[in-house]
C-alpha positions in Angstrom: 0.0 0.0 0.0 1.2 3.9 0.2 0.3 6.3 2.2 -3.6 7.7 1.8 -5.4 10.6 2.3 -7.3 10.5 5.7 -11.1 11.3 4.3 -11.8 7.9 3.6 -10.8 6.3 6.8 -12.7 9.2 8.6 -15.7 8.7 7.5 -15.8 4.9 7.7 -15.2 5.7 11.4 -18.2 8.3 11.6 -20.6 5.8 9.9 -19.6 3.2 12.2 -19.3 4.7 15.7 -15.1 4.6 16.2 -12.2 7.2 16.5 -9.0 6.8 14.3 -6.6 7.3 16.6 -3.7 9.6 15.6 -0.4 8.9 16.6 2.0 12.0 17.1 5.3 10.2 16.3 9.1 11.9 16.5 11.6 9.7 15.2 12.3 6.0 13.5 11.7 4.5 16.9 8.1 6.1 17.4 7.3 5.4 14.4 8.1 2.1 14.2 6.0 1.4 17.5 3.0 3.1 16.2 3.1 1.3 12.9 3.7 -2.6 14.7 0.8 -1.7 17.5 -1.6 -0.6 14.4 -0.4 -3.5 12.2 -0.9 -6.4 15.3 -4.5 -4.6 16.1 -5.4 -4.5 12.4 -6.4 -1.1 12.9 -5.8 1.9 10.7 -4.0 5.0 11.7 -2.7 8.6 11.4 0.9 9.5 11.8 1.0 12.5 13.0 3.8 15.4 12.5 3.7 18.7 14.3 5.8 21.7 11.8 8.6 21.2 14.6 8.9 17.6 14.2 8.9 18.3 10.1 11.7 20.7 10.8 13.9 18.2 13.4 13.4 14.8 10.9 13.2 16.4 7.5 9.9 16.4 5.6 11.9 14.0 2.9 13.1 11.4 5.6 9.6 11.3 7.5 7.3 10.7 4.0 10.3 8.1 2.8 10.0 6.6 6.4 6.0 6.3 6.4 5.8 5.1 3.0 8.6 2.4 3.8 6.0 1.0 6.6 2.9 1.3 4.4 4.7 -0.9 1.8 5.2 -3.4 5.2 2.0 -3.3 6.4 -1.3 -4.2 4.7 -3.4 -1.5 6.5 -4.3 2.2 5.8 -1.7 4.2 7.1 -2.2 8.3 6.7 0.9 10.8 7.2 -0.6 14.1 8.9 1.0 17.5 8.9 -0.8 18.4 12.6 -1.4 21.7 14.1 0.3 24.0 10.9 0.0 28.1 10.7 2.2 28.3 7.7 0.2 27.7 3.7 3.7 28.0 2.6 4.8 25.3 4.8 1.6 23.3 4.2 1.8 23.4 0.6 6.1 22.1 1.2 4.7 18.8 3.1 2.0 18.2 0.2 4.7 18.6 -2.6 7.2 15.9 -0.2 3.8 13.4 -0.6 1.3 14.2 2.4 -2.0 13.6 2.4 -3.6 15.0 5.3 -3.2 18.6 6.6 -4.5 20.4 9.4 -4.6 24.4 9.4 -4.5 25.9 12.4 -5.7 29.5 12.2 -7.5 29.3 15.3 -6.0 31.6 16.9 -7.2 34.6 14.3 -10.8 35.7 14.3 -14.1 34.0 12.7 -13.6 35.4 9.0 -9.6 35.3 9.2 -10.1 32.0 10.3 -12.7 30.6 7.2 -10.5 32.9 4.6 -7.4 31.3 5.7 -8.5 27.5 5.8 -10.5 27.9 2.5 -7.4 29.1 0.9 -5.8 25.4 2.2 -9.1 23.8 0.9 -8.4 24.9 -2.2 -5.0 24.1 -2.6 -5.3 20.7 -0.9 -8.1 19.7 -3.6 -5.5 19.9 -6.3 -3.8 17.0 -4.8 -6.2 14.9 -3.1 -5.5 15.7 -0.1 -7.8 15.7 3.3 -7.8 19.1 4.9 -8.4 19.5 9.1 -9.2 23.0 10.6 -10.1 24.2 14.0 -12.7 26.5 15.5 -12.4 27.4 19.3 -9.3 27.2 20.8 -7.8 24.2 22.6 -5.6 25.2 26.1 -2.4 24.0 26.8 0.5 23.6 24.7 1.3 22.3 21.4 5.0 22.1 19.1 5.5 26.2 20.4 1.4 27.4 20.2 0.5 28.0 23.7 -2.9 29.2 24.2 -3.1 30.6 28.0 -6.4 29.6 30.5 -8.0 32.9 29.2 -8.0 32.6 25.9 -9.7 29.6 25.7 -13.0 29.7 23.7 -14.7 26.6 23.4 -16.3 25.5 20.4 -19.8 27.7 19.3 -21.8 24.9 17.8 -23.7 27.2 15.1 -20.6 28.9 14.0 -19.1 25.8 13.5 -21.8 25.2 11.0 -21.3 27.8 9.0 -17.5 27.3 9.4 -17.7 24.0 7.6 -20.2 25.2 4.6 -18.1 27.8 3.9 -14.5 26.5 4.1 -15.5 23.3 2.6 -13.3 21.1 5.4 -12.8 17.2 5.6 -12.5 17.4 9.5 -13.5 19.8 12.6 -11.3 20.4 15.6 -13.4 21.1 18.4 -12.9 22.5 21.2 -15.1 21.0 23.8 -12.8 21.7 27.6 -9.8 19.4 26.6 -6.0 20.7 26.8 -2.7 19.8 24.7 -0.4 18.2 27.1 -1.2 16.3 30.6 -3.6 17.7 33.0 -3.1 18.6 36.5 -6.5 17.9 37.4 -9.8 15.3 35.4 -10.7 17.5 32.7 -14.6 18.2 32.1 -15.5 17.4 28.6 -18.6 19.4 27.7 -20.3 16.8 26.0 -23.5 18.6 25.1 -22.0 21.4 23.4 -20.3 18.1 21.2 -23.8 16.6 21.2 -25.0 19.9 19.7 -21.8 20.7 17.4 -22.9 16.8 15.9 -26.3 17.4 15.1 -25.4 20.4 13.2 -22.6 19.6 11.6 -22.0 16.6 8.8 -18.4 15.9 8.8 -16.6 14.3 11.2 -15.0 15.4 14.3 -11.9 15.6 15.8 -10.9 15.5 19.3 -7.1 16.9 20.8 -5.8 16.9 23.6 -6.1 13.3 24.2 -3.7 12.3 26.4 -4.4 12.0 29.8 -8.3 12.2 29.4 -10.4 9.3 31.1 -10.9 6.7 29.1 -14.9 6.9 30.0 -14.6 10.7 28.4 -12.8 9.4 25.4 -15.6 6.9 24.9 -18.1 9.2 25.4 -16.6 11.3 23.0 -16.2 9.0 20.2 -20.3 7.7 21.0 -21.0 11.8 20.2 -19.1 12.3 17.5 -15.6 12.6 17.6 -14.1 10.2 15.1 -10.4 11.1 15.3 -8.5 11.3 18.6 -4.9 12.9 18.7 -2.3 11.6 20.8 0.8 12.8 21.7 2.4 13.5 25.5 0.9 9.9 26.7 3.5 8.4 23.8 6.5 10.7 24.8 6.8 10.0 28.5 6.9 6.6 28.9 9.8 6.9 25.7 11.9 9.2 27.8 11.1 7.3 31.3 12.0 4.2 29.8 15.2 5.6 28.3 16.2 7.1 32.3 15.5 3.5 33.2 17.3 2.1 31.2 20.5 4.2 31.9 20.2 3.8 35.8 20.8 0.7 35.5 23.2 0.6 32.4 25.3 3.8 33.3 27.8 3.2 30.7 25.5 2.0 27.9 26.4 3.4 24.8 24.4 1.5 22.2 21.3 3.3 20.9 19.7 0.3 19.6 19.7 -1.6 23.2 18.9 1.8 25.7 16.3 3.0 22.8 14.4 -0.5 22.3 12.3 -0.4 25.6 11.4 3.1 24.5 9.7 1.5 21.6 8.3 -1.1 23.1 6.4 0.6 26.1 5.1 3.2 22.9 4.0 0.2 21.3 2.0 -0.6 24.2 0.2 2.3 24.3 -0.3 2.5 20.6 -2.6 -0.6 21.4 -4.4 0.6 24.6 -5.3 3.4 22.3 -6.6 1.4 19.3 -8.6 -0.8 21.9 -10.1 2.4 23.3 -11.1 3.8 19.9 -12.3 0.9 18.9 -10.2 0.9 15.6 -8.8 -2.4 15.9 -10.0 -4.6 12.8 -11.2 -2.1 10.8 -8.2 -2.1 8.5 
């Protein structure tokens, strides 16, 4: 197989009541967990890239990388430029071969916002590929984009319907009270505002912020609506812990292929807790 546009998978997972879960990988080793998890689970999945990891692997490495794993694996695999300000930089990663976008001009005003992510629609449809955009603004941090407590602004569910009619989007971003990042405190999903947000709107969902949320919230989620969930921190902590294991009790270790294998492995597990919880395993 190659690497696919994410529309299709999407809405396969809206019609029949599961999230794609979407991996935010960093490296070989990340990716190589994510792709094993997906591949034992049967399920299909997003590889996600943030502009900063873009800029740390090299757009030409990462799409060579993801399209070496979709030739290994029988299932749909999708490469995802994630949380991107920059057209110019969007339009670089569709040129290198990706196939699912997400502008993020949240952070401007409503008619900024639509004239910016239409202008991505637009040059996305040239190339077949699936465009994501958000409306409200998820807290925390993400790759450098903070957004502070007070300039949160959860997700109007009537704007976002005229949002998606007039950029002509593949996927929503909502922001419904989760955070990028882990949370100091259980997070309060506002499912009816989702509930609302689904009933008006036709495409599917998307929920960030994933990591750290109760799995009871993600399921509810994904019952409501949401058919894509991001994940990111919950893969990068137990990578690093395991590494700082592994070199308190190997102080001299020198190898990377020994102290960064239980990295990979303890990502690998997550990847299919994740799958189980979206319920994307065998849908491949």
């Amino acid at each position: 197989m190659n690497i696919v546009p994410s529309k299709d998978m999407l809405w396969d997972a809206k019609k029949n009541g599961y999230a794609i879960p979407a991996f935010n990988i960093h490296n070989l080793e990340t990716l190589q967990a994510v792709l094993e998890g997906a591949w034992e689970m049967r399920s299909p999945v997003m590889i996600a890239t943030t502009p900063g990891t873009v800029n740390y692997a090299g757009v030409d490495f990462l799409v060579a990388m993801v399209k070496a794993g979709a030739r290994m694996y029988d299932i749909p695999i999708a490469l995802h430029l994630d949380h991107c300000t920059d057209i110019d930089f969007i339009n670089e990663c569709i040129n290198a071969g990706y196939r699912s976008v997400m502008i993020d001009a949240s952070m401007k005003d409503f008619e900024d916002n639509i004239e910016i992510s239409k202008s991505v629609v637009e040059l996305a449809k040239k190339h077949n590929v699936t465009v994501e955009a958000e409306l409200g603004r998820v807290g925390g941090e993400e790759d450098g984009i903070k957004v502070e407590k007070k300039d949160e602004a959860l997700t109007d569910p009537d704007k976002a319907l005229e949002f998606v009619d007039r950029t002509g989007i593949d996927s929503l971003a909502v922001a419904i009270g989760t955070a990028h990042g882990m949370y100091r405190f259980e997070p309060e999903l506002d499912f009816e505002r989702l509930i609302r947000i689904n009933k008006l709107v036709d495409i599917p969902l998307v929920l960030h912020g994933g990591s750290g949320v109760p799995n009871e919230s993600i399921t509810t989620a994904i019952r409501h609506g949401i058919c894509k969930v991001n994940i990111a921190t919950e893969l990068k902590i137990p990578f690093a812990e395991s590494i700082r294991e592994y070199f308190a009790t190997n102080p001299e270790a020198d190898d990377p292929r020994k102290y960064l294998t239980p990295g990979k492995e303890r990502v690998k597990q997550v990847v299919i807790e994740k799958i189980k919880l979206c319920g994307s395993g065998n849908r491949a």
